[in-house]
C-alpha positions, -999 to 999 in steps of 0.1 A, spaced: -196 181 -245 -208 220 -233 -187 237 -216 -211 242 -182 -220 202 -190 -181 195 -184 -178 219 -156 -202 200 -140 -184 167 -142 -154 182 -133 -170 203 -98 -188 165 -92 -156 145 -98 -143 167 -73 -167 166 -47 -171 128 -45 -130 124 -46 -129 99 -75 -104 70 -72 -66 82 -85 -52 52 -83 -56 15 -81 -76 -3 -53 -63 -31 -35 -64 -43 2 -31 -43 26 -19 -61 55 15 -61 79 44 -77 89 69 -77 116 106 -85 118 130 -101 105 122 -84 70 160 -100 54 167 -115 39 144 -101 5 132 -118 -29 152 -83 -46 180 -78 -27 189 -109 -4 203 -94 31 214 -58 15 196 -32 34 202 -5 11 167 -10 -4 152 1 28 143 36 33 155 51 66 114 58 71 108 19 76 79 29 50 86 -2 29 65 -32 14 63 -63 4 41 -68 -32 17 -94 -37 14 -111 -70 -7 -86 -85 21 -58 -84 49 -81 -84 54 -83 -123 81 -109 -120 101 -91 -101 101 -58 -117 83 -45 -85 114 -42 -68 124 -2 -58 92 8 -69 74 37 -52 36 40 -43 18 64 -24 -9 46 -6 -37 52 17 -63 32 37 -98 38 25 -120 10 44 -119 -19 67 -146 -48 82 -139 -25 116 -153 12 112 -129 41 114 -100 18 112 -82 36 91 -60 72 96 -82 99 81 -62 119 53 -32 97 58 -10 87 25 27 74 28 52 64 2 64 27 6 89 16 -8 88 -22 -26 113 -46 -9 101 -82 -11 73 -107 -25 49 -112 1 46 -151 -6 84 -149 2 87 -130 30 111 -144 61 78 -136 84 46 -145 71 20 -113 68 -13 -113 90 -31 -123 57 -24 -140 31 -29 -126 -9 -32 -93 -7 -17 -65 -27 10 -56 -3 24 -68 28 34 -33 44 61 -32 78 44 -26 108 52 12 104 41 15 73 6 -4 84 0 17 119 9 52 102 -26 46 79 -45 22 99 -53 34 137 -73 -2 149 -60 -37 155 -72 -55 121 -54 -76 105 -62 -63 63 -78 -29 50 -87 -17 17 -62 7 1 -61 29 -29 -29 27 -42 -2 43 -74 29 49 -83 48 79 -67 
């Protein structure tokens, strides 16, 4: 590839904010979040933030998604300009969503996020949004 071909791409790429990550969708749940698929009723998973999750199947990897770390950010939603504009947190993996004490406000979707986890990204009352998601 030429050099001024590649700088192209690169400028382009740039401009039009290419995924980073993975793309999934996210919902919320409320209390009580013990006890957890990884650590029963020890609250030492949880980060003092409340910025923690619960993964859905697809992340879950038999278990292995336990105290694992993504950054994550609302993209989209069925209701326009539901989600925080240039918002990303870090949540913290603390449960299987299909195991979860309270049941999420949708069913399969990548990850069941607490309620502050949900309203620091999304700013309207739906109940799932599309996120782009990776590992921190």
């Amino acid at each position: 590839m030429s050099k001024p071909l590649f700088l192209s791409v690169f400028f382009l790429a740039h401009l039009f904010h290419l995924s980073h990550g993975d793309i999934g969708t996210a919902t919320h749940y409320s209390p009580p979040y013990l006890p957890t698929a990884c650590a029963g009723n020890d609250i030492s998973l949880f980060p003092a933030s409340n910025l923690f999750a619960a993964a859905g199947e697809g992340i879950w990897e038999n278990g292995a998604a336990c105290g694992r770390q993504y950054l994550v950010r609302c993209f989209s939603a069925a209701v326009p300009m539901s989600c925080v504009p240039d918002q990303t947190i870090q949540v913290t993996i603390v449960d299987r969503a299909i195991s979860t004490v309270s049941k999420p406000a949708k069913a399969a979707t990548t990850m069941v996020l607490s309620t502050t986890a949900y309203k620091s990204i999304v700013q309207r009352n739906v109940a799932f949004v599309n996120v782009e998601f990776r590992e921190a």
